[in-house]
ZAMI-976915 format. One record per atom (N, C-alpha, C): x, y, z. Coordinates in steps of 0.2 Angstrom, whole numbers, padded with zeros to 4 digits, always signed. Layout:
! residues N
XYZ;...
//
This chain:
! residues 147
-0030-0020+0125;-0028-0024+0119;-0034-0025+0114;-0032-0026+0107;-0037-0025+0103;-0035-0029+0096;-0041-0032+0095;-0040-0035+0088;-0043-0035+0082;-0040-0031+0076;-0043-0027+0071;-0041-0032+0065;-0044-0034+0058;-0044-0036+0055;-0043-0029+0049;-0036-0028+0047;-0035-0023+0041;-0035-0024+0034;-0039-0019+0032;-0042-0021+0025;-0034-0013+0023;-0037-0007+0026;-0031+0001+0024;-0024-0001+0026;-0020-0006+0021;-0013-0004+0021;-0008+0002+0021;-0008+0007+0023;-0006+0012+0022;+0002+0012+0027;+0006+0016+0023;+0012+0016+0025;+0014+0018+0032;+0009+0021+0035;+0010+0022+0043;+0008+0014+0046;+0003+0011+0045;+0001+0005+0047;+0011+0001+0046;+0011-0001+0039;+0018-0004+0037;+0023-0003+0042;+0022+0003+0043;+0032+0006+0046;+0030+0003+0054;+0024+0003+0055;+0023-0001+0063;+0025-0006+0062;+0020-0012+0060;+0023-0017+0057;+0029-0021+0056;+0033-0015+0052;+0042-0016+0052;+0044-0017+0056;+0042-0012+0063;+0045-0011+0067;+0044-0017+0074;+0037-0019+0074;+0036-0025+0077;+0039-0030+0075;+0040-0031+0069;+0043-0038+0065;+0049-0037+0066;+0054-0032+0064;+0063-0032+0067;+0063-0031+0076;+0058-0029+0080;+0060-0031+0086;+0058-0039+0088;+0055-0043+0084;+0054-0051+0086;+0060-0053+0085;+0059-0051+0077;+0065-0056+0074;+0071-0056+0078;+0073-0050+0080;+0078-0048+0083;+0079-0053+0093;+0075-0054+0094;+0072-0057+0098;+0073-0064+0098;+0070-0067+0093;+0069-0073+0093;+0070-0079+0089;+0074-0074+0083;+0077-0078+0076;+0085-0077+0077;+0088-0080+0083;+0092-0078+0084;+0101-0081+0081;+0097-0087+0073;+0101-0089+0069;+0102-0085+0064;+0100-0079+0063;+0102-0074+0059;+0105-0068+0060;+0110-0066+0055;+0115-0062+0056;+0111-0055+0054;+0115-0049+0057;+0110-0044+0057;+0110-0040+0048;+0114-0043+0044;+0114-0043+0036;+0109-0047+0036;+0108-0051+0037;+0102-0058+0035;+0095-0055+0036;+0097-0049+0041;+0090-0048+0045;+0089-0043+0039;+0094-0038+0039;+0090-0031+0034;+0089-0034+0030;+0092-0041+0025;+0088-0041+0019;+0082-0043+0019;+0081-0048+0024;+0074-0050+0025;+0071-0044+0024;+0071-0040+0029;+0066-0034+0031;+0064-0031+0025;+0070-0030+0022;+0067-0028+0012;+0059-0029+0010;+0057-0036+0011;+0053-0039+0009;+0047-0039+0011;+0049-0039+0017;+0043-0038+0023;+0038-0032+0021;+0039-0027+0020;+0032-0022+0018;+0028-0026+0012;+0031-0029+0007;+0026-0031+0002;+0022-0038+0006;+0027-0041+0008;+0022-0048+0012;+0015-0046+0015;+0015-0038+0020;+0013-0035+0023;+0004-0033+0019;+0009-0031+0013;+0004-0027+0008;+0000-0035+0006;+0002-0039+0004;-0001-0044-0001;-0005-0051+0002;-0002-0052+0009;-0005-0056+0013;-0014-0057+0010;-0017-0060+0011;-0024-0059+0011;-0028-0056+0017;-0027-0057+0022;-0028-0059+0029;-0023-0054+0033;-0025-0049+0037;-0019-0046+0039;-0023-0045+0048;-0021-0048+0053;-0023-0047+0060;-0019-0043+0065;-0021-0037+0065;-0015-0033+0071;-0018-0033+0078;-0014-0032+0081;-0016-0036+0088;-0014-0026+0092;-0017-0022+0093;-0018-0015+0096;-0015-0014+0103;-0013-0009+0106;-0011-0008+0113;-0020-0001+0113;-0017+0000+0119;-0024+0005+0121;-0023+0012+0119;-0017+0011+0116;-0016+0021+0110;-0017+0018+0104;-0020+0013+0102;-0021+0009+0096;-0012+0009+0091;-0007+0008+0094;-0004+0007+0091;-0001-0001+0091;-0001-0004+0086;+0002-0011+0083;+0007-0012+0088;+0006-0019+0092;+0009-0022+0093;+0011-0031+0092;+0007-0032+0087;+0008-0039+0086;+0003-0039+0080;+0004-0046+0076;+0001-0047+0069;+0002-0050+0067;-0005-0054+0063;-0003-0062+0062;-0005-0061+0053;-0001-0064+0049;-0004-0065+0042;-0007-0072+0041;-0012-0074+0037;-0016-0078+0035;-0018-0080+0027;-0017-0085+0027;-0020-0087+0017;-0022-0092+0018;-0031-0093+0017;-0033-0099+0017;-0034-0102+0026;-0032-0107+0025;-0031-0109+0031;-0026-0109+0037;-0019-0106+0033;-0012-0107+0035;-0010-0101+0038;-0006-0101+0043;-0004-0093+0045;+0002-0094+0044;+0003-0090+0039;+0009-0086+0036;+0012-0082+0040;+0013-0080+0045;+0016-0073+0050;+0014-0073+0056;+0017-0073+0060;+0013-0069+0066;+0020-0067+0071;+0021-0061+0074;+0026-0056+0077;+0023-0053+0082;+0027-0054+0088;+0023-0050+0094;+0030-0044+0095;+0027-0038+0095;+0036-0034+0099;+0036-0039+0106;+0044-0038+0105;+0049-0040+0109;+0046-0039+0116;+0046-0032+0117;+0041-0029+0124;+0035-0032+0126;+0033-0033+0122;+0025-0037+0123;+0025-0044+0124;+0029-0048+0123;+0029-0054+0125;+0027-0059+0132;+0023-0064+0130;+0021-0068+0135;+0018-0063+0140;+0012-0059+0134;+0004-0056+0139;-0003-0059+0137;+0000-0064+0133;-0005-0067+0129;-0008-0067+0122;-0003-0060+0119;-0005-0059+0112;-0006-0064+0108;+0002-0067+0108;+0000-0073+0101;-0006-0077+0103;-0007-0080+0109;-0013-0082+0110;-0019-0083+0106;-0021-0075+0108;-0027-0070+0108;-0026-0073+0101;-0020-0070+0095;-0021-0070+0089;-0023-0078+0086;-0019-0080+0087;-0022-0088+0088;-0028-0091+0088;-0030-0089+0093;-0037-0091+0094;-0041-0086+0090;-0042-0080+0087;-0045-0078+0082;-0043-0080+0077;-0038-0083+0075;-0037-0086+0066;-0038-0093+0068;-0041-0097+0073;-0045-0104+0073;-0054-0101+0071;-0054-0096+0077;-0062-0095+0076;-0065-0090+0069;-0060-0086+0068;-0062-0082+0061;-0060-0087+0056;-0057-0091+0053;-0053-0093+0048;-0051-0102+0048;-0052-0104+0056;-0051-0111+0055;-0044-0115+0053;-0039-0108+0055;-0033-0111+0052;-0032-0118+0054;-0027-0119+0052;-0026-0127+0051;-0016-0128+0053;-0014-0125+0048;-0007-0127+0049;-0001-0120+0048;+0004-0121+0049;+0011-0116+0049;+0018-0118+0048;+0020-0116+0048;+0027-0117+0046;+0033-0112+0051;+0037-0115+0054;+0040-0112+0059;+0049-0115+0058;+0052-0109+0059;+0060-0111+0061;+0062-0116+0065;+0066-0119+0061;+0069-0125+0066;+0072-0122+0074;+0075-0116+0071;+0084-0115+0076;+0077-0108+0080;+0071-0108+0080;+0066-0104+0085;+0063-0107+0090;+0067-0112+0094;+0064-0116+0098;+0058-0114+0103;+0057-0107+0105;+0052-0103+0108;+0045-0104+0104;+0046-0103+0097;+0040-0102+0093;+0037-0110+0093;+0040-0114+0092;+0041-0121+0091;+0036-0124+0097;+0039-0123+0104;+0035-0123+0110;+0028-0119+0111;+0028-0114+0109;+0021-0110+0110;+0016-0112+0103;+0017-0114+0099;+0014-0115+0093;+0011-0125+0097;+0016-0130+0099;+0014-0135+0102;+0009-0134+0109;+0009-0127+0111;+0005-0128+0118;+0000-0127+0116;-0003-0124+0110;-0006-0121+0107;-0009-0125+0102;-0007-0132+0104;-0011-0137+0099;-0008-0141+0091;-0005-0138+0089;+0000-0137+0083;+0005-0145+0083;+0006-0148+0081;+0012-0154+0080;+0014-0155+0075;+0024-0155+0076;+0024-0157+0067;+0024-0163+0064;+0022-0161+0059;+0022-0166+0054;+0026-0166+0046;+0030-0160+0047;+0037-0162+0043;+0043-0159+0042;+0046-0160+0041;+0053-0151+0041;+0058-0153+0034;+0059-0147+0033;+0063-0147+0029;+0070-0144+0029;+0076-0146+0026;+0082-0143+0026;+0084-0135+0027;+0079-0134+0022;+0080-0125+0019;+0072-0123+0019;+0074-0116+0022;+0069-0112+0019;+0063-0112+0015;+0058-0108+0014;+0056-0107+0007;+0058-0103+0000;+0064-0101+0002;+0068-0096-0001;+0073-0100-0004;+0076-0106+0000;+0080-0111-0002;+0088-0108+0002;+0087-0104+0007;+0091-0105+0012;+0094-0108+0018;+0097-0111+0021;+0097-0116+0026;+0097-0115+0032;+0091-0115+0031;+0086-0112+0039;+0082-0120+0041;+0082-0125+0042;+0076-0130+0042;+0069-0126+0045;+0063-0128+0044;+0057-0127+0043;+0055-0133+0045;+0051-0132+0052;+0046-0137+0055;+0037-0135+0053;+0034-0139+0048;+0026-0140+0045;+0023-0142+0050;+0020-0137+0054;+0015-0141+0060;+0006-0142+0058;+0004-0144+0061;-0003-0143+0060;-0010-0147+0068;-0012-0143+0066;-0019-0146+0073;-0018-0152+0076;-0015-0154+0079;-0019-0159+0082;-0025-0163+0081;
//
C-alpha cells in the first residue's frame, strides 16, 4: 500500500476513481436507489478534477484503491473499494490528512451507520446534522469534528 498525493488528474487516474467510488457507494450508501447512484456518479469526475487536495491510497501494481478529498481543513470524500475494506486504508488516509493538513472536521450520512462508527473511532464527534443534503435532498448529514 501506498500513499500519493496527486497534483496529474488525468482521465485514467478518474475512471479508477469512479470506479472505487461506485463500488463503496454501492457498498455502503445503501439508502440510495441505483438511479440515485448513476446521477450522483455524473458529478463525481468533476469533484474528482476540482477537489484541492486529492489523496489516493495505492495497492502494489499501483493501482487506486481508496481516496480521500480535502479543502482546507475538511475532508470532503474519502472511498475505499468495497474489496479493500477494513485493511486499514481509511485509517492510513486519516491519519495522513491530520498529519499533512490538520483536518478538523466532515460531514457524513445519517442512513451510513458504518462510516459514522469509523469516523468516531477515529476521533471525530458530531456536533450537528441536518435534514437534507448539501444538494438539498433528503439524506440527513452528520457534522463531525475532532474531539
Amino acid at each position: 500500500m501506498k500513499i500519493i498525493e496527486v497534483k496529474d488528474r488525468n482521465v485514467t487516474l478518474i475512471k479508477y476513481l469512479l470506479t472505487v467510488w461506485e463500488s463503496a457507494v454501492q457498498a455502503t450508501h445503501l439508502f440510495l436507489s441505483a438511479d440515485e447512484i448513476a446521477t450522483i456518479k455524473r458529478y463525481v469526475p468533476q469533484a474528482l478534477t476540482e477537489i484541492p487536495h486529492l489523496i489516493v491510497v495505492e495497492n502494489e501494481l499501483h493501482i487506486p484503491i481508496g481516496f480521500m478529498g480535502i479543502t482546507e481543513q475538511h475532508i470532503e470524500m474519502l472511498f475505499i473499494a468495497r474489496e479493500e475494506e477494513g485493511k486499514g486504508l481509511g485509517k492510513a488516509l486519516i491519519n495522513y490528512g491530520l498529519e499533512k493538513y490538520a483536518v478538523t472536521d466532515l460531514a457524513v450520512n445519517e442512513q451510513n451507520p458504518r462510516a459514522k462508527g469509523f469516523y468516531e473511532h477515529m476521533g471525530f464527534e458530531v456536533y450537528k446534522r441536518t435534514e437534507h443534503d448539501e444538494q438539498g435532498n433528503p439524506y440527513p448529514l452528520l457534522y463531525m469534528r475532532r474531539a
